[in-house]
C-alpha positions in Angstrom: 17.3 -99.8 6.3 17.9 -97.0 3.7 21.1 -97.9 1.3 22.2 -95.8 -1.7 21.8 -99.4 -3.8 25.4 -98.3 -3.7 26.1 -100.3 -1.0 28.8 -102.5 -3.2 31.4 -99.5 -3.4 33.5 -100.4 -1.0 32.0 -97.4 1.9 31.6 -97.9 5.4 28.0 -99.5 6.1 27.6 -96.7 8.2 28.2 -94.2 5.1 24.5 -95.6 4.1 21.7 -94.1 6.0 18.4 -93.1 5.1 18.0 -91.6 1.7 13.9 -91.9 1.8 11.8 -94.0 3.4 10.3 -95.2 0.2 9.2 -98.6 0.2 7.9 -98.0 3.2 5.2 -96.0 1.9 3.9 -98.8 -0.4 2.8 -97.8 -3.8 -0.4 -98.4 -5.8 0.9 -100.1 -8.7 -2.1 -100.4 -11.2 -2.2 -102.0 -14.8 -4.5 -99.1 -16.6 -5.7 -100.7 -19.4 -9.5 -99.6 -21.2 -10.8 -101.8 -17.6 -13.8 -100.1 -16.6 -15.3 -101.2 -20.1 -14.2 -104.3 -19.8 -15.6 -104.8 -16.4 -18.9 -103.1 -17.7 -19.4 -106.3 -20.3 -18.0 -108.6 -18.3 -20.6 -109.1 -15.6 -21.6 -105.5 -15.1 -21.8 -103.3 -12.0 -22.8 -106.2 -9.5 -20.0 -108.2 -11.1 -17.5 -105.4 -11.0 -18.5 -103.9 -6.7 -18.6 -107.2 -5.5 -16.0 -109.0 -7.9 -14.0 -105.8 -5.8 -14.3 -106.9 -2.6 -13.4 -110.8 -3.6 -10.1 -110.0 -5.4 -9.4 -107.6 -2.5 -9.8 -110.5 0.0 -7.9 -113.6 -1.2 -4.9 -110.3 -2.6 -4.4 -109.5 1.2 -3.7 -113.1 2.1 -1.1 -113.0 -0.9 0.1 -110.1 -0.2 0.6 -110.7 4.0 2.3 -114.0 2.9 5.0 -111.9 0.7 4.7 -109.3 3.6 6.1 -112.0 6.1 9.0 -113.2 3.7 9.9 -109.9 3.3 10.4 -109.4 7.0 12.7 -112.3 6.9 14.8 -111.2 3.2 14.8 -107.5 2.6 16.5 -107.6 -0.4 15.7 -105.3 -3.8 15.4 -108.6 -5.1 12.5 -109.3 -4.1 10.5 -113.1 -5.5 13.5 -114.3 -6.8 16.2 -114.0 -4.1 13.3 -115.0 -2.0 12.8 -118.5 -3.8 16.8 -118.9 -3.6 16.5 -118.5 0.2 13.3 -120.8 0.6 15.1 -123.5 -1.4 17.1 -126.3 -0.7 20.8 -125.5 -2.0 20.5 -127.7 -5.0 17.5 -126.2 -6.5 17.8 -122.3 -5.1 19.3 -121.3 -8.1 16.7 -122.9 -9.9 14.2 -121.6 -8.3 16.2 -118.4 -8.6 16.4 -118.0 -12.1 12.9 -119.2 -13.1 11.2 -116.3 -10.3 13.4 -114.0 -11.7 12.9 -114.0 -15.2 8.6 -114.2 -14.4 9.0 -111.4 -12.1 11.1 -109.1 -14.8 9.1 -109.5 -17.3 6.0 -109.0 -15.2 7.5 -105.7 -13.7 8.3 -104.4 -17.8 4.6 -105.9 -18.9 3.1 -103.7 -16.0 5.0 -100.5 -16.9 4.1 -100.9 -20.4 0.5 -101.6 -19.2 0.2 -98.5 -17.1 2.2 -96.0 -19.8 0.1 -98.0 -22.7 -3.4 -97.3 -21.1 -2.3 -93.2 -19.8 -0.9 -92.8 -23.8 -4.3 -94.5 -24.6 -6.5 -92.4 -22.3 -5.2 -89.1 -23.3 -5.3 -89.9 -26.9 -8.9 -90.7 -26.7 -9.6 -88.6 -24.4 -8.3 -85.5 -27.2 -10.6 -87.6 -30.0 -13.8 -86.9 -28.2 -13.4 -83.3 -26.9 -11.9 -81.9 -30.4 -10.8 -83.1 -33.6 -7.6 -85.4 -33.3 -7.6 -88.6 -35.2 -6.1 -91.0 -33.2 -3.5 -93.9 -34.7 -1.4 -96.6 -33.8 1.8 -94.0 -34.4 0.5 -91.2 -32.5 -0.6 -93.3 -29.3 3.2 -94.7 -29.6 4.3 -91.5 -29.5 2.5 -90.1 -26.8 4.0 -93.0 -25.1 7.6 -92.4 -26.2 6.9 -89.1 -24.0 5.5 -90.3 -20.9 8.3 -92.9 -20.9 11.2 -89.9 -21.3 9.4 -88.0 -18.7 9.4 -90.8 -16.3 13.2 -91.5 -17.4 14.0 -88.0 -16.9 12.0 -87.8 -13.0 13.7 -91.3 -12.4 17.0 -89.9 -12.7 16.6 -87.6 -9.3 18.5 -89.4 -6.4 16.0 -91.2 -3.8 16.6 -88.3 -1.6 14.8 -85.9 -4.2 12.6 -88.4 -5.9 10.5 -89.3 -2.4 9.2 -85.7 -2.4 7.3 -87.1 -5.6 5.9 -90.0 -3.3 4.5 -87.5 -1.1 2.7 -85.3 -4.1 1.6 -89.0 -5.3 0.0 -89.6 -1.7 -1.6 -86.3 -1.8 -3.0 -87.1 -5.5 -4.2 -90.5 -4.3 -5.9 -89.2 -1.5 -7.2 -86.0 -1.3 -7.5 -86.0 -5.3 -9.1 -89.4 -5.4 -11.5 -88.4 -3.2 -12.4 -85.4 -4.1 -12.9 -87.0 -7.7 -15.4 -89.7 -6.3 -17.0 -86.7 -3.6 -17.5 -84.2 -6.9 -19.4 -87.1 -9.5 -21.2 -88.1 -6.7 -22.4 -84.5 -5.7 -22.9 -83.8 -9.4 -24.9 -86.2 -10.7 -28.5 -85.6 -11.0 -29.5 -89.0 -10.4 -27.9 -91.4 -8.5 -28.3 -95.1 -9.3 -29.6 -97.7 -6.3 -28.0 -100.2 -4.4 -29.7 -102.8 -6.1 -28.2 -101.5 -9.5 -24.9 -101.1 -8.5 -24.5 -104.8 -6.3 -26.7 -106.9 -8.4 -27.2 -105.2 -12.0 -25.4 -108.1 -14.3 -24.6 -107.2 -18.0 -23.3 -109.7 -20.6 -21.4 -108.2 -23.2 -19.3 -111.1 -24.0 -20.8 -111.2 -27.6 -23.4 -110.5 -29.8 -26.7 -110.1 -28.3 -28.5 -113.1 -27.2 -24.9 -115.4 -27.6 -22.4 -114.2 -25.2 -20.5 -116.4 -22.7 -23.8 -116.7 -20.5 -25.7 -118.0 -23.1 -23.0 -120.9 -24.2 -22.1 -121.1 -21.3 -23.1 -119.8 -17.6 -23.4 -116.3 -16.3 -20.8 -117.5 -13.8 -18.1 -118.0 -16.2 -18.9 -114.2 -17.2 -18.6 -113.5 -13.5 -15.5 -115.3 -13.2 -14.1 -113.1 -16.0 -15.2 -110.0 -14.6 -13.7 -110.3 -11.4 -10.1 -110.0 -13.5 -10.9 -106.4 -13.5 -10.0 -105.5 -9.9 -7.4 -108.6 -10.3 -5.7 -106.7 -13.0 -5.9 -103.6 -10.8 -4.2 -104.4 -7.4 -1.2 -105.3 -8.9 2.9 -104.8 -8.1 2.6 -104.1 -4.7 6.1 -105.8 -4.5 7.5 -102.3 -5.3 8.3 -102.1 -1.1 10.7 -105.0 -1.8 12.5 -104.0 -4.6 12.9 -101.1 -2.8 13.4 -101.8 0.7 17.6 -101.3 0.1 16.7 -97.7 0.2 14.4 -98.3 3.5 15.3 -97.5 7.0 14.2 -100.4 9.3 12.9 -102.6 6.1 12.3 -105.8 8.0 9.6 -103.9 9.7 8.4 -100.9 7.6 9.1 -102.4 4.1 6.5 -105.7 5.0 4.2 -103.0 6.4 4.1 -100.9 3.4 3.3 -103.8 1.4 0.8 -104.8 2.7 -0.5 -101.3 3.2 -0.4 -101.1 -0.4 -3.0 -103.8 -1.0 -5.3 -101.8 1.5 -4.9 -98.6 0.6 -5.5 -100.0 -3.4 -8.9 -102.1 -1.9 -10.4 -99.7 -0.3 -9.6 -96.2 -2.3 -9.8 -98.1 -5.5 -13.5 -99.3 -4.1 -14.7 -96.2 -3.2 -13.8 -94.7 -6.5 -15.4 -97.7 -8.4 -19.0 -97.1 -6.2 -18.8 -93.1 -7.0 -18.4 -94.1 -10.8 -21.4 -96.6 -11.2 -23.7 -94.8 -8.5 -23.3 -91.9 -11.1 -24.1 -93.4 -14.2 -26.6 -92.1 -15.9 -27.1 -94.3 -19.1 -25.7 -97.3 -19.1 -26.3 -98.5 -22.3 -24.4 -95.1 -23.2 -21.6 -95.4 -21.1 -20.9 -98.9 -22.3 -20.9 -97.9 -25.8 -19.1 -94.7 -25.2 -15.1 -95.1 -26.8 -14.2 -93.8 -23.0 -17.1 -94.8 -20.9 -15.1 -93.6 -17.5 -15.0 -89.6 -19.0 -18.8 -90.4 -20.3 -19.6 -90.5 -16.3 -17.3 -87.6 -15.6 -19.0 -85.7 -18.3 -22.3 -86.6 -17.3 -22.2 -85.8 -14.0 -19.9 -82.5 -14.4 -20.5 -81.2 -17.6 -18.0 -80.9 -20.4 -15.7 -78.7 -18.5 -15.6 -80.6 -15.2 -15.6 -83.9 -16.8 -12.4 -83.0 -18.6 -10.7 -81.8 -15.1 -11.5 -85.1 -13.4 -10.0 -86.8 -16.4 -7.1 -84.5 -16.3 -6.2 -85.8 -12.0 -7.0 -89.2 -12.6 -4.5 -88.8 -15.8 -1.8 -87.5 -13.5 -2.6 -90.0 -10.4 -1.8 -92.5 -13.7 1.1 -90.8 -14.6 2.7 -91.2 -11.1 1.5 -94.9 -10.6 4.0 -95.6 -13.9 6.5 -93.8 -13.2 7.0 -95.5 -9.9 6.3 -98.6 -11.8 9.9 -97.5 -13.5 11.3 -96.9 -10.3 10.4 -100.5 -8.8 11.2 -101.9 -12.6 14.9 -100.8 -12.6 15.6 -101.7 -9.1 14.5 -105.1 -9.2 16.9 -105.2 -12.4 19.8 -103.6 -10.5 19.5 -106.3 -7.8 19.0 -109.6 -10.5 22.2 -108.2 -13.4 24.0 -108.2 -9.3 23.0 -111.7 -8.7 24.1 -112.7 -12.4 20.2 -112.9 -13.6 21.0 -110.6 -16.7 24.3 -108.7 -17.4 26.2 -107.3 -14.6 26.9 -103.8 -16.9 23.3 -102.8 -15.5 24.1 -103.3 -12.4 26.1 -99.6 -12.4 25.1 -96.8 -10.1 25.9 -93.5 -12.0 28.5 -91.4 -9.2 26.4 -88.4 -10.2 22.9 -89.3 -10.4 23.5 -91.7 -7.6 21.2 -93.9 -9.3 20.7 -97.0 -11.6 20.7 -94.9 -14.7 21.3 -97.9 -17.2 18.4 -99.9 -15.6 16.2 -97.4 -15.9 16.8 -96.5 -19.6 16.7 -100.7 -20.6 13.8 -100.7 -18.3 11.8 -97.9 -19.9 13.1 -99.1 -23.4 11.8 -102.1 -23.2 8.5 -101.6 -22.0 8.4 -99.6 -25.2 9.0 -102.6 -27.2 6.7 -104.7 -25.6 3.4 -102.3 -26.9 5.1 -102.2 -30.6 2.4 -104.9 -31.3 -0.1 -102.4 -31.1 1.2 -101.3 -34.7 -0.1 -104.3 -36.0 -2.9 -106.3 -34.1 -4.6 -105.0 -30.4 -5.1 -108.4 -29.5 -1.7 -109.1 -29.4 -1.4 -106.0 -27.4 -3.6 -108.0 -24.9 -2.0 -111.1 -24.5 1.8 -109.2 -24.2 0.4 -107.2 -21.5 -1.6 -109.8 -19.7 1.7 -111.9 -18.8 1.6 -108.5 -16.6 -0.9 -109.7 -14.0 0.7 -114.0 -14.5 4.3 -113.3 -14.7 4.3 -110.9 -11.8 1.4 -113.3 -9.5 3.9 -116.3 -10.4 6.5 -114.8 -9.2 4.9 -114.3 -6.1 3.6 -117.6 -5.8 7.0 -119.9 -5.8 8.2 -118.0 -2.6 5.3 -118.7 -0.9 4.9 -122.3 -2.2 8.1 -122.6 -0.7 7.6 -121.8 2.5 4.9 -124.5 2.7 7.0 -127.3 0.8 10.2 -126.5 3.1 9.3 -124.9 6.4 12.4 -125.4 7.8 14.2 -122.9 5.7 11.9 -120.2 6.6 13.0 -118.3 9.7 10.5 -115.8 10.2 10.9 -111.7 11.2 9.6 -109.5 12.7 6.8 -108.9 10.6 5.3 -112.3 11.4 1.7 -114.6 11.0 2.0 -116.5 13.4 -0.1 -119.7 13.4 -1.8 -118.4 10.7 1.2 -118.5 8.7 0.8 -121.6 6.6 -3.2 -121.5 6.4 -2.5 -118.1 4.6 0.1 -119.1 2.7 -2.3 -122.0 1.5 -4.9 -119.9 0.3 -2.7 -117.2 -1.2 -1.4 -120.3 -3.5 -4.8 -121.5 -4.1 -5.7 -117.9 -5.6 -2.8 -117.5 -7.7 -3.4 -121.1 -9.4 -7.1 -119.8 -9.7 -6.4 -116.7 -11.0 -3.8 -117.9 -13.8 -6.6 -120.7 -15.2 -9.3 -118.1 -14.8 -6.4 -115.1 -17.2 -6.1 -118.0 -19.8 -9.7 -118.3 -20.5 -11.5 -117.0 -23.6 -13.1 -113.5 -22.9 -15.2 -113.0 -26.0 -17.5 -115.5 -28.2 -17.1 -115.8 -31.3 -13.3 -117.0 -30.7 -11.8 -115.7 -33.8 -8.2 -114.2 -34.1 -9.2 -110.8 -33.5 -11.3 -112.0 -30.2 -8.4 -114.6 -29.1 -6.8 -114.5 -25.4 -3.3 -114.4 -26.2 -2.3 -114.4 -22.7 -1.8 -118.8 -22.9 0.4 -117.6 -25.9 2.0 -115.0 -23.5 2.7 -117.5 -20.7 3.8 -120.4 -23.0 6.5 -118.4 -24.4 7.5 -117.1 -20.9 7.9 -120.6 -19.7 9.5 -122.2 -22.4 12.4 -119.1 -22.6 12.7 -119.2 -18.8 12.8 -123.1 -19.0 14.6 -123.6 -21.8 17.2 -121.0 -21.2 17.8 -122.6 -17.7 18.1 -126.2 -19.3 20.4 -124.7 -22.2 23.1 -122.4 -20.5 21.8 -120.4 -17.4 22.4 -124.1 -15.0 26.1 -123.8 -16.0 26.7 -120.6 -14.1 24.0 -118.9 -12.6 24.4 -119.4 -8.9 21.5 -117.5 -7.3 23.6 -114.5 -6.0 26.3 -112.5 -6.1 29.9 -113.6 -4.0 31.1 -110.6 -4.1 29.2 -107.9 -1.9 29.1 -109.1 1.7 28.0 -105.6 2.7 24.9 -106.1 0.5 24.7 -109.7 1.8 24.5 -108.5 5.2 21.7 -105.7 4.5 19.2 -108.7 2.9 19.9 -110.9 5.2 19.6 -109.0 8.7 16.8 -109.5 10.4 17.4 -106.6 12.9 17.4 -103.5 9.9 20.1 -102.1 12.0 23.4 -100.6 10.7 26.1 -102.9 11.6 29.8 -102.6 11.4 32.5 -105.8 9.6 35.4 -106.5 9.8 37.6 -109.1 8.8 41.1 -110.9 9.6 43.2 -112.5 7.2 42.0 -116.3 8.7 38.9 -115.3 7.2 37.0 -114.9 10.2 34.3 -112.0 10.6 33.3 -109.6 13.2 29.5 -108.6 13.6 28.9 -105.7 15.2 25.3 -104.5 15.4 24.2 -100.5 16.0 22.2 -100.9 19.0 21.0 -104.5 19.8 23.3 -107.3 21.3 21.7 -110.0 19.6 23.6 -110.5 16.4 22.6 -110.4 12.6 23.4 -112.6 9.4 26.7 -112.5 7.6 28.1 -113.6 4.3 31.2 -113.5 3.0 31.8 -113.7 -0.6 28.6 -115.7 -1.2 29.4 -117.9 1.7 27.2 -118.6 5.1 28.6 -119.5 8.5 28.0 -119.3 12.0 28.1 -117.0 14.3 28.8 -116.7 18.0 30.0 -114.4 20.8 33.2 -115.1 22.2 32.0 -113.9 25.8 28.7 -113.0 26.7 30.0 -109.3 27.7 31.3 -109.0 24.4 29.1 -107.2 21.5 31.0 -108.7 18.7 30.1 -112.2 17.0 32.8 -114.0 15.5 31.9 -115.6 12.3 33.4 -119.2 10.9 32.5 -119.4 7.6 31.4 -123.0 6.0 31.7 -123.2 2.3 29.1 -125.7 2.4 26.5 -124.1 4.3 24.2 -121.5 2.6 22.1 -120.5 6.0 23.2 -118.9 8.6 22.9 -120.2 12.4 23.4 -118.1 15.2 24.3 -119.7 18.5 24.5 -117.5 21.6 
């Protein structure tokens, strides 16, 4: 169900065919922060492999719970037009607006997470191979670059930009694995099993007082296991990007959860290759860039620095698809009224949403400008990543569980697992957002503080606030004027369909190749649908000003 995301400009729907089948693909969308030290002094290697494998778990149930929503509202949109769907009338926009605004800023935090931690890698990186001084200025600069790069690649139509996805598969894969095939091969010792699963390492403070001494080496393992958690991250990029999908309600739900595979069991793989290869650990956890230590180690100086160099550019593509899923999920909420309709413009000659993906890309630069001034501030702006984006996904689901009855499954669908998994997937999120708030060093001073509570609060109280203030005045969950678009989120065939209209006001439905009918809106408006004789492939449509779902009856 590939659109141009110019679906609004008054073309034929048939003038919208595939452009890429990029969603489809699913994306590894990882928050690169300094992790791998954080993870080697928050529980250690048996914390970080099997703290791996537990995240994995309970982030497929999430993600096969988003997976089957998706089926049902393939929409750029993604959480947010999901929760106004899921809702009862009165509270969609609501639910709407409060999604939205967790899911935006999640989707900037994570680009400024990823482009923050590549800037930060590289700048390192050049401080312990030569003689560059790294600073707060330089690192923002270095940033600055990435971001225009990623700007500049962004700009390509989806037609040109998916051949990027494919050198991003081929990095992923066969780079990735040739990365974890060459330390292992290199290394002149190779740690055991017992070190890698069961090896645990406090580093949560000064020798002797660290988290498992106030407290309990399980509350260091329970911070540990936000290493992967921070990892496996955004794989919502297939919905904000299923408008440019063919066949989204089946390949964009399969690409997501795809994406959570493919980032379990690569990102595993590459995690065992990097502790079965250390060689000191005492080293490699002091070191100011324990991953290239490893490299180094294993390769010597010159091969270290060439493993660095691919997993730098597997980085570099993870953000700048970050960027590509951040400014659609903008285009699709300034079209719903979210934030202001000027960004929801698709530039005639890039045939892209240019402004969105400059305000998207500028402000993830302003979010890392508290780097100038205090890194633990850094912390808790970029850990509303990993909350504002897992909240986001978590009201959507909720709501299938508290209203059932508005969910009318796809094609991708759970069957009578549906609501067990749904269950659990809420479960985790709560878990995870108690376990992100928690303090990760001892002593708590404010250079040691977890700023992400900070992070949240102030999330909540603007998207609260601003709903309670102005946004409940006008903001209606969705845009009335863009039945075209209407019809592409809400068709649960992912068929090209033809409309048309008569000047009563009632709608023809006309699907590509299936019989069965599809959903239609008309300025903003739901009715019913029906065939006038069973021989005949159109569905009239009466429209009901005060119905919001659709019911079809044959």
């Amino acid at each position: 169900m590939s659109s141009r995301l110019s679906i609004g400009n008054g073309l034929p729907i048939s003038k919208t065919q595939d452009e890429g089948r990029l969603a489809e693909l699913g994306y590894n969308q990882e928050l690169k922060r300094e992790l791998f030290s954080y993870g080697l002094n928050s529980g250690g290697p048996g914390v970080m492999s099997i703290g791996w494998l537990v995240v994995t778990f309970f982030t497929i149930f999430v993600g096969s719970s988003m997976a089957e929503i998706l089926s049902q509202i393939p929409t750029s949109g993604g959480p947010y037009f999901w929760a106004y769907i899921l809702s009862p009338p009165d509270k969609a926009p609501f639910f709407a607006w409060i999604t939205g605004w967790f899911n935006l800023l999640g989707q900037i935090a994570v680009t400024s997470g990823i482009d923050f931690g590549l800037a930060s890698l590289i700048s390192t990186t050049a401080a312990v191979t030569n003689d560059y001084h790294p600073t707060g200025g330089k690192t923002l600069g270095i940033l600055a670059i990435i971001l225009i790069s990623h700007v500049a690649v962004n700009m390509f139509s989806i037609k040109k930009l998916r051949y990027m996805i494919y050198v991003s598969i081929i990095l992923n894969t066969v780079g990735v694995g040739s990365l974890a095939i060459a330390v292992l091969c290199k290394a002149q010792t190779l740690q055991s099993g017992t070190f890698v699963f069961l090896k645990f390492v406090d580093g949560t403070g000064p020798e002797g007082s660290g988290w498992s001494e106030r407290a309990s080496p399980a509350y260091v393992a329970l911070l540990g296991i936000l290493m992967p958690q921070y990892t496996i991250l955004g794989y919502d990029a297939s919905a904000h990007l299923c408008e440019e999908t063919k066949r989204a309600v089946r390949d964009a739900p399969l690409g997501l959860v795809s994406s959570v595979l493919a980032s379990g069991v690569v990102g595993f793989l590459v995690l065992l290759a990097l502790l079965f290869s250390i060689q000191d650990l005492e080293a490699v956890r002091q070191s100011p860039q324990p991953v290239l230590k490893i490299l180094t180690d294993a390769c010597g100086d010159r091969g270290g620095m060439v493993l660095m160099a691919l997993a730098m550019l597997c980085i570099w593509h993870c953000g700048l698809f970050s960027l590509t899923s951040n400014s659609r999920m903008m285009f699709a909420f300034a079209r719903d009224g979210g934030i202001p309709h000027c960004l929801h413009i698709i530039d005639t000659r890039f045939k892209c949403p240019v402004r969105t993906i400059l305000f998207g890309a500028t402000c993830s630069f302003l979010l890392v400008l508290p780097v100038l001034g205090s890194q633990a501030a850094l912390a808790g702006t970029t850990s509303i990543a990993t909350i504002g984006l897992y909240i986001s996904y978590g009201i959507p689901i909720a709501l299938t569980l508290v209203y059932p009855g508005n969910f009318k499954r796809g094609p991708f669908r759970l069957g009578f697992l549906s609501r067990p998994v749904g269950f659990i997937a809420c479960l985790w999120i709560a878990f995870i957002t108690v376990i992100l708030c928690l303090p990760n060093y001892t002593p708590v001073t404010l250079d040691t503080l977890n700023y992400t509570p900070v992070a949240l609060g102030v999330t909540t109280v603007f998207a609260l606030g601003s709903w309670v203030l102005w946004a409940r005045k006008w903001f209606t969950g969705r845009c009335r004027n863009h039945c075209r678009i209407c019809i592409r989120q809400l068709d649960f065939l992912g068929e090209e369909m033809m409309v048309r209209t008569d000047s009563s006001g009632n709608g023809w439905v006309q699907p590509s190749s299936h019989g069965n009918g599809g959903r239609y809106t008309r300025n903003g408006i739901f009715g019913t649908g029906r065939k006038e004789n069973p021989n005949d492939k159109r569905w009239v449509i009466n429209f009901h000003p005060q119905w919001r779902k659709l019911q079809l009856t044959q």
